[in-house]
C-alpha positions in Angstrom: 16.7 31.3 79.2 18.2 28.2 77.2 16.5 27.2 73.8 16.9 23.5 73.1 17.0 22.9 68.9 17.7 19.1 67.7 17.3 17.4 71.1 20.6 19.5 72.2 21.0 19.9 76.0 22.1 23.5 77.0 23.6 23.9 80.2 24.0 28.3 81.5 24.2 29.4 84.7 21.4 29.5 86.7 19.4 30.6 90.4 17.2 27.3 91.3 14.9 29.9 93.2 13.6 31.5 90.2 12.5 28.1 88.9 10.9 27.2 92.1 9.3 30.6 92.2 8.0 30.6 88.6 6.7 26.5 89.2 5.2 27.9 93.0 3.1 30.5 91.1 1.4 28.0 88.7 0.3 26.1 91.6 -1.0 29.4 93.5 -5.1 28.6 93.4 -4.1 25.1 94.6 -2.3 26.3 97.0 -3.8 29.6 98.7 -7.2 27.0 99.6 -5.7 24.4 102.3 -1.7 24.5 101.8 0.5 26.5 104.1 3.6 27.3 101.9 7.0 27.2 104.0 9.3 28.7 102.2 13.4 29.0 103.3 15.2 30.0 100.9 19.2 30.7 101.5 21.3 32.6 99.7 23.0 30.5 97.2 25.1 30.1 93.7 24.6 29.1 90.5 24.1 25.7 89.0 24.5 24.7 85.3 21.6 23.9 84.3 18.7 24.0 81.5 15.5 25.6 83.3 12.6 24.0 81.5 13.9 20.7 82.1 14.6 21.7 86.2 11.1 23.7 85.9 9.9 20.1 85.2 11.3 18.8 88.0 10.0 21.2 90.4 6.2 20.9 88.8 6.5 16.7 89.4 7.6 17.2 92.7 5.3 19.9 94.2 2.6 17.9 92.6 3.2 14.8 93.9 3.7 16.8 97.2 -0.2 18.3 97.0 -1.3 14.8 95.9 -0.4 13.7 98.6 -1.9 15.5 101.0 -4.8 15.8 99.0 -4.3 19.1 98.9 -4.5 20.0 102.7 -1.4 20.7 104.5 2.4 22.0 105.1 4.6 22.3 101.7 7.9 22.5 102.1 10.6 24.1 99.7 13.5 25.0 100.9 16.6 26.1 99.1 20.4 26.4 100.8 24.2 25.3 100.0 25.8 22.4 102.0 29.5 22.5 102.6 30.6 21.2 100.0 29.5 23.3 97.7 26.4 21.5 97.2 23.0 23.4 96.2 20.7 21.4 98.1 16.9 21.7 96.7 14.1 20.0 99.5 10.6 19.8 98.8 8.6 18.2 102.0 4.9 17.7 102.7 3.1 16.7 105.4 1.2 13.9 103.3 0.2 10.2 103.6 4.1 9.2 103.0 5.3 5.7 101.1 5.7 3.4 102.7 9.3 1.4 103.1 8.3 -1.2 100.0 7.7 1.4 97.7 10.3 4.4 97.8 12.8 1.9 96.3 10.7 1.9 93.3 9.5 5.6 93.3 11.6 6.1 90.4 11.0 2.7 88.1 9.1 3.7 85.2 5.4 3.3 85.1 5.5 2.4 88.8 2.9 4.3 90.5 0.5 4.3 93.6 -2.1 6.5 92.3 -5.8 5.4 91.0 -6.1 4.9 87.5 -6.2 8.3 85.6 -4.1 9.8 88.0 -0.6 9.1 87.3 1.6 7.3 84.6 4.0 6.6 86.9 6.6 8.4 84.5 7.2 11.6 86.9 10.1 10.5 88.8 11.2 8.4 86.6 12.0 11.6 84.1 12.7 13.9 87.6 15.4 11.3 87.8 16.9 10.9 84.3 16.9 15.3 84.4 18.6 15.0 87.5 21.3 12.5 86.5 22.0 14.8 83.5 22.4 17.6 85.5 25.1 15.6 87.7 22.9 15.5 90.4 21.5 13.4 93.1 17.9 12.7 94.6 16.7 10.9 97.6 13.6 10.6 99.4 13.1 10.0 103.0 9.3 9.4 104.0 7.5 8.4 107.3 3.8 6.5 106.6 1.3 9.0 107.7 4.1 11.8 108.6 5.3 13.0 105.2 7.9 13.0 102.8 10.8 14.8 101.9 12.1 14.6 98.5 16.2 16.1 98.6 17.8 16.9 95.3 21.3 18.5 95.3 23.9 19.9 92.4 26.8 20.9 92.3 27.9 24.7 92.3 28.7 26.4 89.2 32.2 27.7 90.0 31.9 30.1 87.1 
């Protein structure tokens, strides 16, 4: 595992699975009552990365995923490598979705939709900023009432 010191951003070769994995297992109580897990995971390679700050990512996501289906429903996480040597990360729920108006400003700071004392609306914005620094990209595609799927792809370590 990478150690940051002084705010210094470490970037070693790592399996996105294992981070998904260890972030799945500190959501297990919340999600052995009323979530079926549907995991597909591929094989795939490396990325650079720093695993705390992708572990961060991953707990963001998966939470908003729960919160949106108040905790009752189909998680998605699925894990493969596109073409072009892409590792392509989706997480998908089967939630209340955002609607059109609001995925544009998913990841503005302090936007959020949830009640008071449920979110700061800082969680994407800091999913995105990690992402960005890991040369990455994310996009969301959600249906009101059908779900959402939240993509985020890196490119391969070619270590």
């Amino acid at each position: 595992n990478t150690s940051a010191k002084d705010g210094e951003f470490n970037l070693v070769p790592i399996d996105v699975r294992e981070g998904l994995d260890t972030v799945l297992l500190l959501f297990h109580n919340k999600i052995k009552h009323g979530i079926k897990l549907d995991k597909n995971y591929k094989n795939v390679q490396k990325i650079l990365g720093n695993s705390d700050e992708l572990n961060q990512v991953w707990t963001n996501l998966i939470q908003n995923a729960l919160q949106a289906m108040d905790n009752k429903g189909i998680l998605g996480v699925g894990v493969e490598t596109e073409s072009d040597n892409t590792v392509v990360v989706r997480i998908s729920d089967s939630g209340c979705g955002i609607p059109p108006e609001n995925i544009a400003r998913v990841f503005e700071p302090l936007f959020t939709t949830k009640k008071p004392g449920e979110g700061t609306g800082l969680g994407m914005d800091i999913v995105k900023r990690i992402v960005d620094k890991h040369n990455g990209k994310i996009t969301l595609d959600s249906t009101v009432g059908k779900g959402t799927t939240v993509t985020v792809s890196f490119p391969v370590h070619l270590g």
